[in-house]
C-alpha positions, 0 to 999 in steps of 0.5 A: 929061730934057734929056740922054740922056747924064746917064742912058745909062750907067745905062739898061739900055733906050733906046726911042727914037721919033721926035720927031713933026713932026705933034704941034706947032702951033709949027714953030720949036718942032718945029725947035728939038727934032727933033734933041735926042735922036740915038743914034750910036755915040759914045753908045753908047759910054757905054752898058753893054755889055748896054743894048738900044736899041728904036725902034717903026720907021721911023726919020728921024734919031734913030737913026744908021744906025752903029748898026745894025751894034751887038749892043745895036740891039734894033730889027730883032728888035723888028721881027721879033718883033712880025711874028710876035706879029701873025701869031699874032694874025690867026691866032687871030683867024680859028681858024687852026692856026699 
């Protein structure tokens, strides 16, 4: 996939992570991709009205900040969920009662 604009409008998840600086041996290469893949709202303009965006957090760039104020931002939910799945966990884990 080269374009995410090809594909949003038929995506019913974006799950977007960051490009990983770390993961490059090449830094011209890191630079040359680092911003390929930017969610604003000008793409989520072209996404179906029910799509969800989700993202692993902390973000750099790729996702605008705009964003945030869109019901599809799955993110803050996703965080807050994923608090409460390892809450459960510890939980369990110790033979607490939740």
């Amino acid at each position: 996939l080269t374009d995410l604009n090809e594909v949003i409008a038929e995506s019913d998840v974006v799950y977007v992570t960051r490009v990983q600086k770390e993961r490059f041996e090449n830094l011209e290469e890191y630079e040359r991709v680092k911003s390929a893949y930017i969610i604003n709202n000008k793409m989520m303009s072209k996404a179906k009205t029910q799509m969800i965006v989700m993202h692993p957090l902390p973000r750099v760039s790729e996702i605008e900040p705009e964003v945030d104020f869109d019901q599809r931002a799955a993110y803050f939910r996703q965080m807050r969920y994923g608090l409460y799945v390892r809450m459960a966990l510890l939980a369990l884990v110790l033979g607490k009662s939740i």
